[in-house]
Structure formats: C-alpha cells, structure tokens
C-alpha positions as a Markdown table, in Angstrom:
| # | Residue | x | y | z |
|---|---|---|---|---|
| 1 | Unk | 95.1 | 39.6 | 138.7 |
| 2 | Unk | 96.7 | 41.1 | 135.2 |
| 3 | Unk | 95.2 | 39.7 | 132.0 |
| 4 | Unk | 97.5 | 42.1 | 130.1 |
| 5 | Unk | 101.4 | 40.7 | 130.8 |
| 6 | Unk | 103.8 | 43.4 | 131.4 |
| 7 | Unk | 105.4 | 45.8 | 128.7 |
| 8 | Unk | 108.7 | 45.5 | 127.8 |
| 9 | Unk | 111.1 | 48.4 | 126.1 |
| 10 | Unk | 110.3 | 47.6 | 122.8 |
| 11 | Unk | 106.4 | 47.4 | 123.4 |
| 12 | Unk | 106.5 | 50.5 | 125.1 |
| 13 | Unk | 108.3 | 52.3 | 122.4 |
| 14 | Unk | 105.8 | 51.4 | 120.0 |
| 15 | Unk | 103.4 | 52.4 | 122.2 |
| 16 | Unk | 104.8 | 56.4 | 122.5 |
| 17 | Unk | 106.0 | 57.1 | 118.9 |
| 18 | Unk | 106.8 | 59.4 | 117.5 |
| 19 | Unk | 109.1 | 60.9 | 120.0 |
| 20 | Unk | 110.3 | 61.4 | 122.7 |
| 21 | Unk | 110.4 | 57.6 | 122.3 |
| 22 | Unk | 109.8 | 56.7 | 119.1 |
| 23 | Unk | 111.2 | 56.9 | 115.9 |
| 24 | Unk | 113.2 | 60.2 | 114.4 |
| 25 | Unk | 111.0 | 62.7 | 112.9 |
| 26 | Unk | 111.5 | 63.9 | 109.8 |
| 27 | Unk | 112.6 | 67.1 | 108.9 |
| 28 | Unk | 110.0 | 69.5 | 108.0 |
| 29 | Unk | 109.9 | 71.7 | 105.1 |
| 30 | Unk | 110.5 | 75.1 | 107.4 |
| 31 | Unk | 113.5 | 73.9 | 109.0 |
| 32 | Unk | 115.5 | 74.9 | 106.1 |
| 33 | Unk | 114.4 | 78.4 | 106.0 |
| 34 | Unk | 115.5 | 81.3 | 107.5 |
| 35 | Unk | 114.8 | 81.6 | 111.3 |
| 36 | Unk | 114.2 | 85.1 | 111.2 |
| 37 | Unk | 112.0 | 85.3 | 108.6 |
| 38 | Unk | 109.6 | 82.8 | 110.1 |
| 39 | Unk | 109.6 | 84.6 | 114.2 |
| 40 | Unk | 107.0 | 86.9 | 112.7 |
| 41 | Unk | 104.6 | 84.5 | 112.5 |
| 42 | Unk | 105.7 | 82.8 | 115.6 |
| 43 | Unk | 105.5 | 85.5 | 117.3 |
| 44 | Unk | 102.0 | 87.4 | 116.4 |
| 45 | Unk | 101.2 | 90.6 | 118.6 |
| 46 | Unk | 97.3 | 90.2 | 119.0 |
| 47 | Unk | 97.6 | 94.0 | 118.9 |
| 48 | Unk | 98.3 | 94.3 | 115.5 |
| 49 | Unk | 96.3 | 91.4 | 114.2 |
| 50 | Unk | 93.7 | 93.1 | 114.9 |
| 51 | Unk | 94.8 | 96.4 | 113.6 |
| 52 | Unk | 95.9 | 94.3 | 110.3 |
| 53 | Unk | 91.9 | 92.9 | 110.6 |
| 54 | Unk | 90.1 | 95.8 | 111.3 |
| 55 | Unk | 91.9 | 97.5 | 107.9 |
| 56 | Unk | 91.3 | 94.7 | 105.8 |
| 57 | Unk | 87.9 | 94.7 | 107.0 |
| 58 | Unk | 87.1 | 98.7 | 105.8 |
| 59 | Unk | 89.2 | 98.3 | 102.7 |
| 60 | Unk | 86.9 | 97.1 | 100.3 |
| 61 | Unk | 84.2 | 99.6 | 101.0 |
| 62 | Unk | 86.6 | 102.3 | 100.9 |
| 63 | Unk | 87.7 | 101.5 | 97.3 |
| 64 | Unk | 83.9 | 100.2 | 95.6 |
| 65 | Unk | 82.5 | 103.6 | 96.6 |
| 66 | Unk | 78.7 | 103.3 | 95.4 |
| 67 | Unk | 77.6 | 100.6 | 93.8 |
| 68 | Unk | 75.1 | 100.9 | 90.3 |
| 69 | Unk | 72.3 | 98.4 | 90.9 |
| 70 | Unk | 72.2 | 98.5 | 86.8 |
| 71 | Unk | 75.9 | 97.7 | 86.8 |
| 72 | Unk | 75.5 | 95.0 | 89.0 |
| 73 | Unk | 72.8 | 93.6 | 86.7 |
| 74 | Unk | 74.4 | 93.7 | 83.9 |
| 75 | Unk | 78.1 | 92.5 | 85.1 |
| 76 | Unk | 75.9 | 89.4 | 86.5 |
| 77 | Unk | 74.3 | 88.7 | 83.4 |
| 78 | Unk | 77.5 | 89.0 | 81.6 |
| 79 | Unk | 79.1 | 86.8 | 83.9 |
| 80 | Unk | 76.8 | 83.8 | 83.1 |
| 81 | Unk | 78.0 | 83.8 | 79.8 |
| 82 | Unk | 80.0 | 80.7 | 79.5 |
| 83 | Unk | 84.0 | 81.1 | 78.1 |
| 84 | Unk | 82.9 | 79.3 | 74.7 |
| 85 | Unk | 79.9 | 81.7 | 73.5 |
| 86 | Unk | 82.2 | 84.9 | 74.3 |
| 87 | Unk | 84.7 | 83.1 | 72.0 |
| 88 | Unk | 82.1 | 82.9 | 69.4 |
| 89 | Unk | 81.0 | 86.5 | 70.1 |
| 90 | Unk | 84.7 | 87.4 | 69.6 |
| 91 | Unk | 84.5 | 85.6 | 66.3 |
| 92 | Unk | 81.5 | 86.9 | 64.9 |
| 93 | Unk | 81.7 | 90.5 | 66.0 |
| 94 | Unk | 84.2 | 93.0 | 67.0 |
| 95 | Unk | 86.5 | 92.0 | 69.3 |
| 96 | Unk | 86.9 | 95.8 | 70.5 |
| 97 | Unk | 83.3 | 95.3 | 71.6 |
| 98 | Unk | 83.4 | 92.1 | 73.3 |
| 99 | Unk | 86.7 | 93.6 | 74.8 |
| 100 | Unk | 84.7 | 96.9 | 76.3 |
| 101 | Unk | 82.1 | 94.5 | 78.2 |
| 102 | Unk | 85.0 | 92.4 | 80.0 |
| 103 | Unk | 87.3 | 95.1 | 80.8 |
| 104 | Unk | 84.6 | 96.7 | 83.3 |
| 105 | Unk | 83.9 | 93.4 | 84.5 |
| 106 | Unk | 87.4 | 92.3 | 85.2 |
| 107 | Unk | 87.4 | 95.7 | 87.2 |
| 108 | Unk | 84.4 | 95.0 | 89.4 |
C-alpha cells in the first residue's frame, strides 16, 4: 500500500534541481576568464605544493634573524598606543620623532 501517490515529470524535476534536471545554472564568474590561466590551479602537483609549503614555512625565520627581546618590548608597547594619541604626539612634538618610533615598527 503507497501513502505517497506516484511522481510525475514535473514533481520529479523539482525534486533533482539544479541539474541535470533542473533549472539552467548560471554562469559563474570564472567562466569568462582565460582557460589557461585557471588549469594551474586545476591542476595542482602535490609535489610542488609542498615544495611551495615547506619555503613559505622557513622564510620568515630566514629573514627576522635574531630577535631583541627589548625590541620586542618596546614595538609592543608602542603598538598599544591608539591612532588618536600618536596624532596628538605628532601635534605636540616633533613629528621626526614620532616618525623614528613607527618606521622600525612598520618594519618589524
């Protein structure tokens, strides 16, 4: 005995879209773009993922070299200091100065 009555066309359409029976997809925003362009990341070698990993992982370290603990303190304390009171600072003294204490933290 069925207690559900049987599925026409239409009913079963709605009950597989999107397709292969349902409605068109749209066209997404990579279909207009150059096929070549977009195989590389189709088609990923794991070998050089993890050649591209592994150097992005030893980078960093390569380039900090050794880090001042009294830098460190002082580029942190620095940092607190919200955008308005270095405005202020700016104001009141010389902006060469204020200048000289961003310009190694913009570095770090």
């Amino acid at each position: 005995m069925e207690l559900v009555p049987r599925l026409n066309a239409e009913e079963i359409r709605g009950l597989f879209a999107p397709p292969p029976w349902g409605d068109d997809v749209p066209p997404s925003a990579f279909c207009m773009t150059n096929v070549r362009e977009w195989d590389k990341f189709r088609n990923i070698d794991m070998d050089k993922e993890a050649t591209i990993i592994d150097a992005l992982k030893g980078s960093p370290k390569k380039r900090r070299g050794p880090v001042d603990a009294d830098k460190v303190a002082v580029l942190n304390a620095w940092r607190r200091v919200d955008s308005r009171t270095r405005e202020a600072l700016r104001r009141s003294f010389l902006p060469e100065l204020i200048e000289s204490y961003e310009v190694p933290f913009f570095s770090f």
